[in-house]
N, C-alpha and C positions, 0 to 999 in steps of 0.2 A: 642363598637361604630361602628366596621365596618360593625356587621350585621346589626344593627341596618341602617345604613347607604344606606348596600346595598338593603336589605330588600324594604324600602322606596322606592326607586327610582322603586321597582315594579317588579323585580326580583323573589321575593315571591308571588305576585299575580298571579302569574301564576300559583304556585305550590298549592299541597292539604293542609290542610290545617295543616294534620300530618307532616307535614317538619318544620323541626327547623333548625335556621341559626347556624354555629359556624364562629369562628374568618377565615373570609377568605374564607368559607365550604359553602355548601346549601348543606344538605343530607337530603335523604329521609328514612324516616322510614320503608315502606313498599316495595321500590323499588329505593334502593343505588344504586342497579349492573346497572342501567341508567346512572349513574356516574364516576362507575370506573373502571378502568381495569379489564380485568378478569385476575387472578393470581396473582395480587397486591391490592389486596382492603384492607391489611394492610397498604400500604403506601399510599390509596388517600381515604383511609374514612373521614381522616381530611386531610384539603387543606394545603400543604406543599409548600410553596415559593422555601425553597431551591432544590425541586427534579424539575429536567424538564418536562414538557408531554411526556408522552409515555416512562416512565421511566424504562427500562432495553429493551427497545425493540425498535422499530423504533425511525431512528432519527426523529429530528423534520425539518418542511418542513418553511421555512422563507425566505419570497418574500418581496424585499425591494424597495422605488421607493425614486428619491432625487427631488428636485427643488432647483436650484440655486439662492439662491437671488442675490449675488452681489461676483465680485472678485475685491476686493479692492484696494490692489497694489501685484503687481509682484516683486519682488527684484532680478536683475543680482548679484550685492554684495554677499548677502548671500544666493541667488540661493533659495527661496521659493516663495509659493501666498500664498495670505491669503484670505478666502473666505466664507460665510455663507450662509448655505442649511439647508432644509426642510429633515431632511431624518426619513422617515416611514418607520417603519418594522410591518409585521403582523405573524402572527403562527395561530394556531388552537389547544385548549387548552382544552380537552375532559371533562378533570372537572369540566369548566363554561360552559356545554349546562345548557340552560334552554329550557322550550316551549314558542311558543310564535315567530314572526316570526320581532319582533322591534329589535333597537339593543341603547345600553344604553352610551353615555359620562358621564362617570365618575372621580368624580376631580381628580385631578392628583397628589396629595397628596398621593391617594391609592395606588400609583405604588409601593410603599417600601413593599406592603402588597399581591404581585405578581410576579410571577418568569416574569422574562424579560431575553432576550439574553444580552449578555455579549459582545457585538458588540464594537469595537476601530476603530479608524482611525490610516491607517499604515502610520509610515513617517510623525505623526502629533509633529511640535516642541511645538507648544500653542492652545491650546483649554479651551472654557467654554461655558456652555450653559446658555442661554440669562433669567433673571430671573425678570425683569418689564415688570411688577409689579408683576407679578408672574410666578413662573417655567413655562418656557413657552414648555410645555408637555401636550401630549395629549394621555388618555384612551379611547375608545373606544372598548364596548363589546358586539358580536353579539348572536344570539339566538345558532346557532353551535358552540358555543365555540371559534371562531375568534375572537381575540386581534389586534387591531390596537394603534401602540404606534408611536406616531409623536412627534422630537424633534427640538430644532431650537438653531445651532450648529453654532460657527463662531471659525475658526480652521485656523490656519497657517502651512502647510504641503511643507515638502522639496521636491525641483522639479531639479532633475540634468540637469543643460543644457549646452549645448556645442556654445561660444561664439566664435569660430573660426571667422563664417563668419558675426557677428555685425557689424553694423545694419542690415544687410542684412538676418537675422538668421530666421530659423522655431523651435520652443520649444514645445516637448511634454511633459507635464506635467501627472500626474494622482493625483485620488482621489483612494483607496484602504482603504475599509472595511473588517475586519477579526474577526472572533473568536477569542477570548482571552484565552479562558479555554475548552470550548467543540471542540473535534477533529471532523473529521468528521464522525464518530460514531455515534454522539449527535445531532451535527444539519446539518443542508444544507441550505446551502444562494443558492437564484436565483433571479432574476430582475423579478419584476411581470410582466411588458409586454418588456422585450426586451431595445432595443433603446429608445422605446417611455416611458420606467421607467425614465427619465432622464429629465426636462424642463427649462424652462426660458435661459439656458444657450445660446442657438439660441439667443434671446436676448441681450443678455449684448453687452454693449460701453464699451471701456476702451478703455485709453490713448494713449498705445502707440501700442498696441496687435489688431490684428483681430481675434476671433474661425472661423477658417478653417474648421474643422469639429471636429464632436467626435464621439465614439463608446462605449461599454460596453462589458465589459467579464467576464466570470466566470471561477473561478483558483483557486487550492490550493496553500497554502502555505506549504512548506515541511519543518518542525522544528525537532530538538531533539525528543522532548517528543512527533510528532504526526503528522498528515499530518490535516491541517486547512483548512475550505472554505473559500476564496476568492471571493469578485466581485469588478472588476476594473472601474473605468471609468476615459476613458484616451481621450484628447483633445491636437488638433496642436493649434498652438497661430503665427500668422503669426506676426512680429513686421511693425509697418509702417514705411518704409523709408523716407516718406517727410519729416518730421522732420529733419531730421540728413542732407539731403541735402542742407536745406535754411541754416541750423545751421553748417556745418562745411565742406561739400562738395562742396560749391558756393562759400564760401571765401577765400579757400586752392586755388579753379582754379585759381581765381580771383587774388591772391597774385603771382604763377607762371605764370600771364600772364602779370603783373604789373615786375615783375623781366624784362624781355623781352625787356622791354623798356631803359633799359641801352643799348642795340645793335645799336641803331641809334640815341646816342649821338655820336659825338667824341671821339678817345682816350684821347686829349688831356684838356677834362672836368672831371677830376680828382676827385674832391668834388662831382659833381652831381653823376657819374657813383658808386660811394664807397657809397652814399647816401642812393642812392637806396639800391644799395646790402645788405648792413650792416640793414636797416630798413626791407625790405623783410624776411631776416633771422627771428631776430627778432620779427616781427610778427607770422612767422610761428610758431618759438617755445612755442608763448603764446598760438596761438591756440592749439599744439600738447598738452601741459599741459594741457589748460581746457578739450579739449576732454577724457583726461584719471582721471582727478579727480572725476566723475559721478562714476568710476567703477575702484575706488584706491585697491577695496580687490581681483580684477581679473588680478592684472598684470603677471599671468602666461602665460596669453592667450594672442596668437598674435592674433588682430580680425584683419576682413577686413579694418576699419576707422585707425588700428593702419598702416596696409599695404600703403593705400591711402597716408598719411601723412607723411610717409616716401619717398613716391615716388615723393610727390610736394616737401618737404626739400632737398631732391635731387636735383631736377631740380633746384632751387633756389639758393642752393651753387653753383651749378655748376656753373651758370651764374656769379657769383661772382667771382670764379673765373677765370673766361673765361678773364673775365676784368682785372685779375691780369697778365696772361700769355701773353693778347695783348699787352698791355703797358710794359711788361716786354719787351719783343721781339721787340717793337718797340727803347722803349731807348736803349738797343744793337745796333741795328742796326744803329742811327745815332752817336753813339760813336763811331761805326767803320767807318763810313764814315768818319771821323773829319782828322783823322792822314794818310789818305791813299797819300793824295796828293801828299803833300811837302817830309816825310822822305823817300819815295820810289825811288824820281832819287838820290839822295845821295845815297841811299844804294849799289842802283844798280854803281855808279861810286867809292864807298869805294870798291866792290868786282870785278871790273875790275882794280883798281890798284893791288890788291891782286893777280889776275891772272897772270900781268905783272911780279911782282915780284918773283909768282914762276916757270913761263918762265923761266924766265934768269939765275935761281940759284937752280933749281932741273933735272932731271930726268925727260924724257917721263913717266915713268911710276908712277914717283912721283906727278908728273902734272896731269894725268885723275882720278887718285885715290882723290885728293885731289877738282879737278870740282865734283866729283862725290859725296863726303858730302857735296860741298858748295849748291849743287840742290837739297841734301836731306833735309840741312835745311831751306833752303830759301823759298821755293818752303812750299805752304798747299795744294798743290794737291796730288793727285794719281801721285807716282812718280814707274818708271821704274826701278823694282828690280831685271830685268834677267841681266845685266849686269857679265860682267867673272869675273874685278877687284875685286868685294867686295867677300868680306866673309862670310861664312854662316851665323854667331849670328848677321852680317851686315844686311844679305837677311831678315833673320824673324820679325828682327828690322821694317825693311823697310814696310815688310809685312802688320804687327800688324800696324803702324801707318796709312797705307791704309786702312785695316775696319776698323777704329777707326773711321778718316777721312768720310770715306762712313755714317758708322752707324750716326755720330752726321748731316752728311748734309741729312739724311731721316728726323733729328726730327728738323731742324734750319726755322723757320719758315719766308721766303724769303720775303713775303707782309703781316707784321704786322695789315693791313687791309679787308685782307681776312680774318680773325677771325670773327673781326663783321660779313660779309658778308657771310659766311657759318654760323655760327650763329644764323642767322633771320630765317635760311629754317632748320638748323635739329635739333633746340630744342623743336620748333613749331612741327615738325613730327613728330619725337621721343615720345612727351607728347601724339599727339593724339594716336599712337600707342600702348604706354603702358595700356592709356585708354581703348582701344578697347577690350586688351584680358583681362584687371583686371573683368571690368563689365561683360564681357562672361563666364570668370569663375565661380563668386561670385553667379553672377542671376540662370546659368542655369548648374552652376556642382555641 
């Protein structure tokens, strides 16, 4: 049926009229060696599918060109695209010269009845080729012997990418074609024109991705059993930031700028001030959840929106607690105002009886020793420990209670109202600051 086939379509019309088809074959009776190798015309007097062109001698030369239809989704998750191209490959097949200067589409059925390259996609997790309504392949055979075989591939191929700096990331992805079985011995892949082997991809929309640019190369692969030809084509995919800003970069501010507003309540608005705080939190932790459920299989990765969002739950406790430490500091402070008044002339007239008494029933020198603990207890200040009376484990005592003394009045915070009022100027700073170098770094290191 196949000479038959090929015959037909005019293949033999061109030939004498002594030529007889066989399966796959057009040979000539009076002039084969037009046909076939010299030094092998045992193996291409009849057309062999499974031997290559040029079989024991040059490799074959195989120039491939793609068209991108469409890249249909990206996955951060499982780190691939999925995508469907045109990818054409052609050879020069010494067997099939005919004369005649046309060149013939032939069904594509016949491909099983023709050697073809053994071409893969590297790094492909799913691939099939599109078959409505039918194998959608394409033969193509020219009067030199050039095969043009086009196929239309929709393949999901793994693309490593580094989500550090999400949303804010650039991903390069590839596409990598290779030899399966022929080393490069056998064949040699090249891009028929270069960059311009490469189309529509200039084109493509997607979602959330911009192409940057792309290029194409030619590479071996270096295996066990052999060193393979390669050609690459590798493209940047810029992601768009607007997205991610209206969606979780505007409401993160918007929530640390809403905290803020507890600084010019009162302290003594208790419910309102704890309201806010507690709700603010809150909020923010639902945002931080939603933003990481999109990309639950990446939590290895610190990205940049995980950084952000830690920096606004920051600022947002913080506020919280600000308002814990003012109001703390504040109720101190008027409990110690409360008893200061009244037990303080008693005290002081319980310790001047006490002086009197030991006046008149001790010793000068029992007498200074003895004003000299009643000042160390009485007394929260910085008390005078050169004194001659006391004793050394006295002096150290003495000492120790003085930085004690010092250290806790650095951290005693004297206007429980100056908290708000510092407050309002270096949380407001602070935010913009840490703003300024988060985005400097992300955008442009």
């Amino acid at each position: 049926m196949f000479c038959r086939y090929f015959c037909f379509f005019g293949l033999c019309l061109f030939l004498p009229t002594q030529r007889r088809c066989s399966l796959g074959h057009i040979s000539d009776l009076h002039g084969s060696a037009a046909t076939s190798l010299p030094g092998f015309e045992n193996l291409t007097m009849g057309y062999n599918k499974y031997l290559r062109p040029y079989f024991g001698g040059e490799p074959v030369q195989i120039a491939m060109s793609l068209d991108i239809a469409s890249i249909s989704s990206i996955s951060e998750s499982d780190m691939d695209y999925t995508a469907t191209i045109y990818l054409r490959q052609r050879w020069t097949d010494p067997r099939l010269v005919f004369h005649g200067n046309k060149s013939f589409t032939l069904d594509a059925r016949l491909v099983e009845l023709l050697w073809v390259p053994d071409t893969y996609i590297v790094e492909s997790k799913r691939s099939f080729l599109h078959d409505v309504t039918v194998g959608n392949r394409l033969i193509r055979l020219f009067s030199n012997g050039t095969i043009l075989y086009a196929l239309r591939i929709t393949t999901t191929v793994a693309c490593n990418m580094d989500l550090s700096k999400y949303p804010m990331d650039t991903q390069t992805c590839r596409l990598q074609l290779e030899s399966w079985g022929y080393d490069e011995n056998d064949v040699i892949f090249t891009w028929l024109r270069g960059n311009d082997s490469v189309h529509g991809i200039e084109k493509l929309r997607l979602s959330q991705y911009t192409v940057e640019r792309y290029y194409t190369l030619v590479s071996k692969s270096q295996q066990e059993t052999g060193s393979y030809p390669q050609l690459i084509l590798q493209f940047e995919l810029r992601r768009n930031v607007l997205y991610f800003i209206l969606e979780t970069y505007v409401p993160s501010t918007l929530l640390v700028m809403l905290s803020w507003v507890s600084f010019w309540i009162t302290l003594d608005s208790v419910p309102a001030r704890t309201c806010i705080g507690v709700t603010t939190v809150l909020s923010m932790t639902t945002l931080m959840i939603g933003s990481r459920s999109s990309l639950s299989k990446t939590n290895c990765f610190i990205k940049a929106i995980d950084v952000y969002l830690g920096i606004c739950f920051s600022f947002i406790f913080g506020a919280l607690v600000e308002y814990a430490v003012a109001h703390y500091s504040s109720s101190q402070k008027y409990a110690a105002k409360a008893p200061q008044e009244g037990p303080a002339n008693e005290r002081t007239k319980e310790m001047e009886e006490v002086n009197i008494t030991n006046i008149l029933n001790s010793s000068n020198t029992s007498y200074e020793r003895k004003i000299s603990f009643t000042s160390i207890e009485i007394s929260s200040d910085n008390v005078n420990c050169s004194d001659l009376t006391m004793k050394t484990h006295e002096k150290i005592k003495c000492v120790l209670r003085n930085k004690i003394h010092r250290i806790i009045g650095y951290f005693t915070i004297q206007n429980p109202s100056n908290v708000d009022h510092y407050s309002k100027l270096l949380f407001p700073l602070f935010f913009m600051l840490v703003n300024v170098f988060y985005w400097a770094y992300y955008l442009y290191f």
